[in-house]
C-alpha positions, 0 to 999 in steps of 0.5 A, spaced: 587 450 538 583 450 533 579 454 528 573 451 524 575 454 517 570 449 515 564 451 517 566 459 517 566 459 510 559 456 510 557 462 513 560 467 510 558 464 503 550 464 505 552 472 508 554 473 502 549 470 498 544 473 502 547 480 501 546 479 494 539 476 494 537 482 499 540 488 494 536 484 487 529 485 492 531 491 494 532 494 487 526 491 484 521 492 491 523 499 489 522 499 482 515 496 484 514 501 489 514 507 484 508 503 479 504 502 484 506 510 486 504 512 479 498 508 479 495 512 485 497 518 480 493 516 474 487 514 478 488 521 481 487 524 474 481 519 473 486 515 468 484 508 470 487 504 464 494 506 466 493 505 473 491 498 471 497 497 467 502 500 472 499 496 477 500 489 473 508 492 472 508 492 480 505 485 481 509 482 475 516 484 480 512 481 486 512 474 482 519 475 479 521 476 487 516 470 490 518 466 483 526 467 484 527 467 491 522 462 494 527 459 497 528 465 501 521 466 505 526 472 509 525 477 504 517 479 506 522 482 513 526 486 508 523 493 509 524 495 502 520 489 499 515 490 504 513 498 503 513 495 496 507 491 497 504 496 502 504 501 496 501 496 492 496 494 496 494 502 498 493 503 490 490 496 489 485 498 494 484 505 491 483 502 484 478 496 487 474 502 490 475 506 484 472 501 478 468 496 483 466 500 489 468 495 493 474 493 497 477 486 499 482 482 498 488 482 495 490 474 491 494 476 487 501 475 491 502 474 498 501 479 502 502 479 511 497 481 514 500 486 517 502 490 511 495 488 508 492 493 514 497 499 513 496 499 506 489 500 508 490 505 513 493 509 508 487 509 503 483 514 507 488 519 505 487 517 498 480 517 499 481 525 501 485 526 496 481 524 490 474 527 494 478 533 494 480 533 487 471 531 485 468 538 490 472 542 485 468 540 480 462 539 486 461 531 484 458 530 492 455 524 490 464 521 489 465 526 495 460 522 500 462 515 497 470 517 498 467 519 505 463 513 506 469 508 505 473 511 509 469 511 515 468 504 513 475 503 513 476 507 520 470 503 523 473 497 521 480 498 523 479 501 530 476 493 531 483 491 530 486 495 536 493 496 533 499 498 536 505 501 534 506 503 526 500 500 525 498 505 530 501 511 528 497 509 520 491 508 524 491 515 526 493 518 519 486 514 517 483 518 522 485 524 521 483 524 514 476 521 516 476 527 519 478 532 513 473 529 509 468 530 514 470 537 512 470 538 506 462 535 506 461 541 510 464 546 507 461 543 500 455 544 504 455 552 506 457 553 499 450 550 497 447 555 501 
């Protein structure tokens, strides 16, 4: 009998380096996550020269990480890098509506489709959020155009026919379609 300690030991020294270059990705995905957080923040309170400036800090870690690690293609499957870029692209999003009224792609780092799509549905949410903060100070115009995209965003996204997570986000963006439609009519019956 034989054991092959050889080829044991290659596995466990590419274990374990994984498991070293899976915590790195983990600790930076998270410190990316919180920038692309505090930019959503700052373009709550109208802050848009922070909000590009923590943005710029997110995707700076990604191109550390892609740069550091492009031998590792598996760390786009880690979850936390991948909820690091889902937040990146929901506060990229929001900050492309916000300054140019569009919303595109993302050339800045790679994104996979997949997280693309649920950062995209959390832009609604967003989108209601900030529409609310302009009925206070009964801004229609803003709160229309925050309604208007996130019914482009919903009718786009419903061509899609997602499924499970992706389904689960698209739902939420419905919902907050929904509410912004609420708050176009209550702004209304304030009018009156």
């Amino acid at each position: 009998m034989k054991l092959d300690h050889k080829y044991l030991g290659t596995l466990k020294t590419g274990l374990h380096t994984y498991a070293l270059i899976r915590r790195d990705v983990i600790k930076h995905s998270g410190d990316a996550l919180h920038h692309s957080k505090r930019a959503i923040f700052a373009m709550h309170r109208d802050n848009m020269k922070e909000a590009a400036t923590k943005l710029k800090e997110a995707e700076k870690i990604f191109k550390i990480l892609h740069t550091t690690h492009k031998k590792n293609s598996e760390i786009r499957k880690e979850g936390a890098y991948k909820a690091g870029v889902e937040e990146y692209v929901e506060a990229m999003v929001l900050y492309q509506f916000l300054t140019k009224g569009t919303i595109g792609k993302i050339a800045a780092i790679p994104i996979d489709p997949e997280v693309y799509l649920a950062g995209l549905c959390d832009v609604p949410g967003e989108l209601y959020r900030y529409a609310v903060r302009a009925a206070t100070h009964k801004d229609r115009k803003t709160v229309e155009l925050c309604r208007d995209m996130s019914e482009m965003i919903v009718g786009e996204l419903i061509e899609f026919n997602l499924t499970s997570y992706l389904r689960t986000k698209f739902d939420q963006a419905k919902q907050a379609a929904h509410k912004l439609e609420i708050v176009i009519y209550e702004m209304s019956l304030r009018e009156t």
